[in-house]
Each structure stands twice: as structure tokens, then as C-alpha cells.
N, C-alpha and C positions, 0 to 999 in steps of 0.2 A: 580534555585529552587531545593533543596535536593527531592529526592523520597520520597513517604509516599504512604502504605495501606491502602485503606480502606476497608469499609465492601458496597455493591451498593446494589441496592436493584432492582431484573430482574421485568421490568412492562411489557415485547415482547418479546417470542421468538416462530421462527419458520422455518420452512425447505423450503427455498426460489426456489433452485435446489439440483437434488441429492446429498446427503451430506454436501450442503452447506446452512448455519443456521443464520440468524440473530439475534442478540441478541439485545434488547434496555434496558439502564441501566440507575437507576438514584441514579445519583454520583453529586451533585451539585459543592463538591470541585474537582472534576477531571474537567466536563464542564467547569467549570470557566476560567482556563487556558490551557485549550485544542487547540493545531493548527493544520491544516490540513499538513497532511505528518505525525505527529507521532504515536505512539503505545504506549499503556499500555500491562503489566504484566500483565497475570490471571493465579490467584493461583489456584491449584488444589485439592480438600481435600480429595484424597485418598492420603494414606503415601507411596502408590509405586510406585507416579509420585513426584522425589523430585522438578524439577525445575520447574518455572511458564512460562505459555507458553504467547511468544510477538505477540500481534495481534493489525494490524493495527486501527485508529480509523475511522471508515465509517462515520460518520457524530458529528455534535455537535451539541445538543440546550441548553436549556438556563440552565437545572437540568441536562440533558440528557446525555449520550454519546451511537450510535451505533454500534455495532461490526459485521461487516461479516465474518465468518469463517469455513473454510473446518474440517472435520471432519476427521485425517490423522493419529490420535492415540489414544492412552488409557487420555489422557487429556484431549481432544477437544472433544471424545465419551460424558467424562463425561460432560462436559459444554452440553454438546446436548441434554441433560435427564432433565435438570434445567429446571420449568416455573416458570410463572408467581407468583410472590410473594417470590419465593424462593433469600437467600441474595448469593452474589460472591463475593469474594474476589478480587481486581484490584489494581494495582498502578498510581499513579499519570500519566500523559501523559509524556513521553520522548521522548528524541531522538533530533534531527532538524529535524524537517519538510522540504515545500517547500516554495520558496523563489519567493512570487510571484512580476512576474513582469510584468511591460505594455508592450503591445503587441496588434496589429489590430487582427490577428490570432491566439489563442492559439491551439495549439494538445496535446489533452492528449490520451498515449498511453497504454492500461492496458492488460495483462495477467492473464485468472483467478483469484486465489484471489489477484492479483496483485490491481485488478480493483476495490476493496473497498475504498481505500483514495482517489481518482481518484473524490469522490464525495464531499466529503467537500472541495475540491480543487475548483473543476466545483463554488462554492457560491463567492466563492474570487477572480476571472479570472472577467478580464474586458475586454470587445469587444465582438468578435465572439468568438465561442467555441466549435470547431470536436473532441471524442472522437474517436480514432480506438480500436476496443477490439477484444479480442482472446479468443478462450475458446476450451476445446478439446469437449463436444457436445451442452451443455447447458449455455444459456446466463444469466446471470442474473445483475441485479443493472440498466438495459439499460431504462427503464421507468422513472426510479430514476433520468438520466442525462439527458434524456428528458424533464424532467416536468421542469426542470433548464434552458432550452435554449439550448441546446447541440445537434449540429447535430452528429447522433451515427452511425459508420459503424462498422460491425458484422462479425469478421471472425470462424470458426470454423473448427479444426482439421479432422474430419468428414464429413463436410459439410452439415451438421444436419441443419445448419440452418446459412442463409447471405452468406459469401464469403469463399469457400474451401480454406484453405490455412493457411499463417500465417500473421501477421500486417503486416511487411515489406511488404509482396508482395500486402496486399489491400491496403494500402498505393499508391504505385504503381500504380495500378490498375484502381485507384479510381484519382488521380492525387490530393491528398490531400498534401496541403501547407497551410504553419502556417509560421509565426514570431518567435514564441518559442512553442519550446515542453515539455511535461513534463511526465512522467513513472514512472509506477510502474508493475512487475513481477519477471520472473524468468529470472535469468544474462544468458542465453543464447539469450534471445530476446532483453534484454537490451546492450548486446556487440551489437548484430545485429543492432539494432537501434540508437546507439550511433556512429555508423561505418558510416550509411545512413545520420546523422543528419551532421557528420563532414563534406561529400562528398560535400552535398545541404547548406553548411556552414550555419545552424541556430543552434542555442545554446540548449542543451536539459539537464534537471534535470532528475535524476535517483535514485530510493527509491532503495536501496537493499536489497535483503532476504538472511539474514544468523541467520544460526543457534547460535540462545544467549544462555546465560547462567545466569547469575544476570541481564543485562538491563538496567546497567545506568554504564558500562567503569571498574567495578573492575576484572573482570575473565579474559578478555583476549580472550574471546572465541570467538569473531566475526570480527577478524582484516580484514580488507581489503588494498590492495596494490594502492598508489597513488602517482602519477609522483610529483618530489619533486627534487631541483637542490641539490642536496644533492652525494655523490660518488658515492653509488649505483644507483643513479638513482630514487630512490621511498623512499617512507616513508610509515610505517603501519598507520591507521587509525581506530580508532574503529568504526564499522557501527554504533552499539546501542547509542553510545556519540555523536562520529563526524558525524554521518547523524542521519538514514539511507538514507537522500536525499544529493545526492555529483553533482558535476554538470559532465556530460556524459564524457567531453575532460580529465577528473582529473584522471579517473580510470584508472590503469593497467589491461587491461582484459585479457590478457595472461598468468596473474602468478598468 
């Protein structure tokens, strides 16, 4: 399905944790074919943020689509001042999502705003279901994974709150085991956990954060490196097309 903008129309917004803002939008052609794991474009309407910023989608209902998002620049400020009633700008859902599969155990592993798709994921998981999450002091989304059946352990940079540390070590810690895993953060946690997942040989999906630029594969701007029997070695991949969900053992995390 080609991209397409529309106009949403905001019916929620509000500041969940420090700087971090929920948004609930009602987009019925976006919901309609909305999957857990992708992102839509949100356009900016000042003229000295050109490009549109990609934000995961935290949930979907049947008109709806939710967006959790940190507030990390002059785009996301702006999204942050919009209420209720006011229209936004968004594109269609892109990307691949995640590639759910059966499992007795699932783990979903989130960092930060890592931890917003992490939710629409949790509705399509069948079995059991342990969330580990990270945050550097404040938690947020963890009620959200609970009211779903999701046993949630807490770690935080800090130790503000739940387990001082990072996932890997409550992981550890905590002696949590899954069948399959599934993530989304920043690729320092993601190398980390994809290293752990190979060790303990369960299979783990990995959303990536990189910086786009268009959002559906024309600029070039978010290639990532994946093993490929090819002479080099690897092949590029565009996050925003070819994932952002790759599965953990694919990636080149060194290069």
C-alpha cells in the first residue's frame, strides 16, 4: 500500500511522564490498516522543521490510532501544545511491523520510548506474556501492559523505581525466560539483548530507531547493515521499508 496523508483529528492528549505525551488520534483510514510494530509520519506545521517526524504507533482501535512520544525537539515541542480538537497531520502506518509468532512464553523487552509498540504487540501475543522495561527514572505504559495480562518487571537507570540497572541484568536477575522475544529501544540495548538472546539460543525480533528522513525507502537516510552471503559480507537495508522490525541474529551490530 503506497503512503498517503491525511488530516487526524487529536480527541487525547496528555503528559503521561516527564516529557513524555500521549496522543490519541482519530484517523479511521490509518487504524484500518494499522499493525503492531509500525510508525506513521507526523507533519510538522511550522516551516523550520522541514522533515516529518516517525513515531511508533502505541496502540490501534477501530477509528483510533495512539502515539507515545518524547518530546526531544522543536517538532515533538510542537505536537505537545496540540489538544483536543485540534487536526495533525500523519501518514499512513509504514514500515514491517512484528512478525508474531507462537510461543508458551513471550518477552517483550522495551527501552524508554522504545516501550510504546511494545503495547499493541502485548493484544496479538498468545500464551503467557513478561514485559522487561528500562527507563532512565520514570515508568510509564506499565498499567497499559498489565490491564492486558502482562507480567511487567521495572528497571530503571536511577533506581527511582523497580530494579537499578539495565533489562539485561533484570533479566538476569529476575531469571526471566521466554520461547521468544521481541524489542524495541535504543541499539545499544538491542546489541546487548540480541547477544544474550543468541547465548540462551531463543529467537528475538528487534524494532530499530534510526533517524528518517521521507519514511517509506526514497532518501536513503536510515540504512542499516545486515549479514547477507553476498562478498562483503552484509547487505544495506532500509529500517523505514525493510523493518523497522529485523529479527536480532540479521543485524550487523558492529558496523
Amino acid at each position: 500500500m503506497s503512503k498517503q496523508v491525511v488530516n487526524g483529528k487529536i480527541i487525547g492528549q496528555g503528559e503521561i511522564a516527564p516529557m513524555i505525551y500521549k496522543m490519541i488520534i482519530e484517523a479511521p483510514e490509518v487504524a484500518e490498516n494499522a499493525k503492531c510494530g509500525q510508525f506513521v509520519n507526523v507533519y510538522p506545521e511550522s516551516k523550520s522543521t522541514l522533515l516529518p517526524r516517525p513515531i511508533s504507533i502505541c496502540e490501534v482501535g477501530e477509528t483510533t490510532i495512539t502515539l507515545v512520544y518524547g518530546v526531544v525537539g522543536e517538532g515533538t515541542k510542537e505536537f505537545s501544545k496540540l489538544v483536543t480538537g485540534d487536526t495533525i497531520r500523519i501518514s499512513s502506518a509504514l514500515g514491517n511491523g512484528y512478525d508474531v509468532q507462537e510461543a508458551l512464553v513471550s518477552v517483550l523487552v522495551g527501552g524508554g520510548i522504545g516501550v510504546p509498540p511494545l503495547v499493541e504487540l502485548a493484544k496479538h501475543i498468545p500464551g503467557e506474556k513478561i514485559a522487561v522495561l528500562g527507563f532512565r527514572d520514570d515508568p510509564f505504559l506499565v498499567k497499559e501492559l498489565e490491564n492486558l495480562g502482562v507480567k511487567v518487571y521495572v528497571a530503571t537507570d536511577s533506581g527511582k523505581v523497580g530494579f537499578k540497572g539495565n533489562v539485561i541484568e533484570l533479566i538476569k536477575a529476575e531469571g526471566v525466560k521466554g520461547d521468544y522475544f521481541y524489542s524495541c529501544g535504543p541499539k545499544v540495548m538491542l546489541k546487548a539483548l540480541a547477544a544474550y538472546c543468541a547465548e540462551v539460543d531463543v529467537p528475538v525480533q528487534v524494532s530499530l530507531e534510526e533517524r528518517m528522513g521521507c519514511g517509506y525507502g526514497a532518501c536513503v537516510g536510515c540504512v542499516c547493515k545486515t549479514k547477507a552471503n553476498t562478498e562483503k559480507g552484509f547487505e544495506h537495508k532500509k529500517v523505514c521499508k525493510d523493518g523497522p522490525v529485523f529479527l536480532g541474529s540479521e543485524v550487523k551490530w558492529d558496523e
